[in-house]
C-alpha positions as CSV (number, residue, x, y, z in Angstrom):
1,X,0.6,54.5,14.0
2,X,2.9,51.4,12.9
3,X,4.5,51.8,9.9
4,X,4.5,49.0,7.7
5,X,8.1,47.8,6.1
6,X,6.8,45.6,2.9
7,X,8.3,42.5,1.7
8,X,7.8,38.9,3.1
9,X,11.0,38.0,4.2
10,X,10.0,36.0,6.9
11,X,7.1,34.5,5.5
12,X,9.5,33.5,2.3
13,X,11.8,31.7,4.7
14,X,9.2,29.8,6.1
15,X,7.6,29.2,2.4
16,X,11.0,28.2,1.4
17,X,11.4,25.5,4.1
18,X,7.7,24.0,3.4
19,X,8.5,23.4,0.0
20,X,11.9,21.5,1.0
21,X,9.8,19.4,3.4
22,X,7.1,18.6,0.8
23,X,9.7,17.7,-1.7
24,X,11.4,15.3,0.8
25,X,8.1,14.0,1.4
26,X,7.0,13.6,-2.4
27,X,10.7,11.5,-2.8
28,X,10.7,9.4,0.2
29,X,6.9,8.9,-0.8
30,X,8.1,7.7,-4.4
31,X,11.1,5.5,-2.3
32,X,7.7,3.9,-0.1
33,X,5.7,3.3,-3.3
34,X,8.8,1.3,-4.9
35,X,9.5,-0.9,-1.6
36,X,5.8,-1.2,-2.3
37,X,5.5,-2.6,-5.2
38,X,8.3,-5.3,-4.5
39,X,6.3,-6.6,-1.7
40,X,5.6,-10.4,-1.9
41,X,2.9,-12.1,0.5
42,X,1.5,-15.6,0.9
43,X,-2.0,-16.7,2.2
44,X,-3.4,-20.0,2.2
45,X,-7.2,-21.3,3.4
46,X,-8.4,-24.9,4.0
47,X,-5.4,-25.9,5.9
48,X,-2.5,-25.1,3.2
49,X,-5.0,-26.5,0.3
50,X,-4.8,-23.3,-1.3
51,X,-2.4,-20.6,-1.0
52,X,-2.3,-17.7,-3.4
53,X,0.6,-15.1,-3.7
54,X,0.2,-11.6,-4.1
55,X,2.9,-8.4,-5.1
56,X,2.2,-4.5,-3.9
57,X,0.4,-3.9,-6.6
58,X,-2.6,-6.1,-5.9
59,X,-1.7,-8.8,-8.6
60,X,-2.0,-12.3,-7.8
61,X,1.3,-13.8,-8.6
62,X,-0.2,-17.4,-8.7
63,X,-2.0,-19.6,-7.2
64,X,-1.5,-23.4,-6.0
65,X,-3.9,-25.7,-5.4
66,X,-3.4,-29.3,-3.5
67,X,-4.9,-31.8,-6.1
68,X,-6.5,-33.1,-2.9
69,X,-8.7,-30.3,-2.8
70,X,-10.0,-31.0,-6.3
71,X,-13.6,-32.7,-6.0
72,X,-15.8,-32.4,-9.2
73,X,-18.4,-33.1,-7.3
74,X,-17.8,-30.2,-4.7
75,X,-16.5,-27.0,-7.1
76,X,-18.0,-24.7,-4.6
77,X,-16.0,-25.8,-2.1
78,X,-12.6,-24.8,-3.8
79,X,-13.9,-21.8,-5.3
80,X,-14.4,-20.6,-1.7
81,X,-11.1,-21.6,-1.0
82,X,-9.7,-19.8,-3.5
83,X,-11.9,-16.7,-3.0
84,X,-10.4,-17.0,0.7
85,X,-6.9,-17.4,0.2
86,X,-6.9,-14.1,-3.0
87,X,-8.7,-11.8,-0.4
88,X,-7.0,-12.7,2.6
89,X,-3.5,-12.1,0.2
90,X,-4.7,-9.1,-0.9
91,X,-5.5,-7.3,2.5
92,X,-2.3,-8.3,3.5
93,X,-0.6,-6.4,1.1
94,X,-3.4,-3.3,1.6
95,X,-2.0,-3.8,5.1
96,X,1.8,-3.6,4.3
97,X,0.9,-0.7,2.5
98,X,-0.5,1.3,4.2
99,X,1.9,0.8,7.0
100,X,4.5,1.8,4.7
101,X,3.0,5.3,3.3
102,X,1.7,6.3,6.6
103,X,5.4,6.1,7.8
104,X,6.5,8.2,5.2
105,X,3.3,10.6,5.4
106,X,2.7,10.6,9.1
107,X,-0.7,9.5,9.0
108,X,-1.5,12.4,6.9
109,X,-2.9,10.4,4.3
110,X,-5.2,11.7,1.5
111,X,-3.8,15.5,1.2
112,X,-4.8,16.2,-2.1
113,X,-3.2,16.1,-5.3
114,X,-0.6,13.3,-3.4
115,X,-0.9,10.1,-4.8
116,X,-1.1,8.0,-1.6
């Protein structure tokens, strides 16, 4: 018959040294989120007659449209444009994003209770 010798100090060790890696993790994590948010992309549609600019946090940052591309007659025409240049601005930054927090997390993405 084993005896058994109580306490957990190898199983502490090892408890220890998870909660140092998660830690790391949650601040290089918070360091992702903040080169995140300074992100800045560009996307244009119709041959430059539109181009929209977008920031890590999925705001547009403005939008510029060639006068050119202004017919009164044809409003659908730009609003596709615009619809176009906003999504295609937006998935870039989803993009750059994502790249960035699955660096940090290793592809481990959605654990829960973290925020990415």
């Amino acid at each position: 018959m084993k005896k058994f010798k109580g306490g957990m100090g190898k199983d502490m060790g090892n408890m220890s040294g998870l909660m140092k890696q998660a830690q790391k993790m949650q601040a290089d994590m918070a360091k992702a989120q903040e080169e995140i948010a300074e992100i800045e992309l560009e996307s244009s549609s119709g041959g430059g007659m539109v181009t929209v600019r977008a920031n890590g946090a999925m705001e547009l940052l403005g939008i510029t449209i060639d006068p050119e591309a202004i017919d009164p007659e044809d409003a659908e025409t730009l609003e596709d444009l615009i619809l176009v240049a906003v999504n295609s601005a937006l998935a870039q930054v989803k993009k750059e994003s994502d790249s960035k927090m699955s660096a940090v997390t290793g592809g481990m993405g959605g654990l829960p209770g973290m925020p990415f």
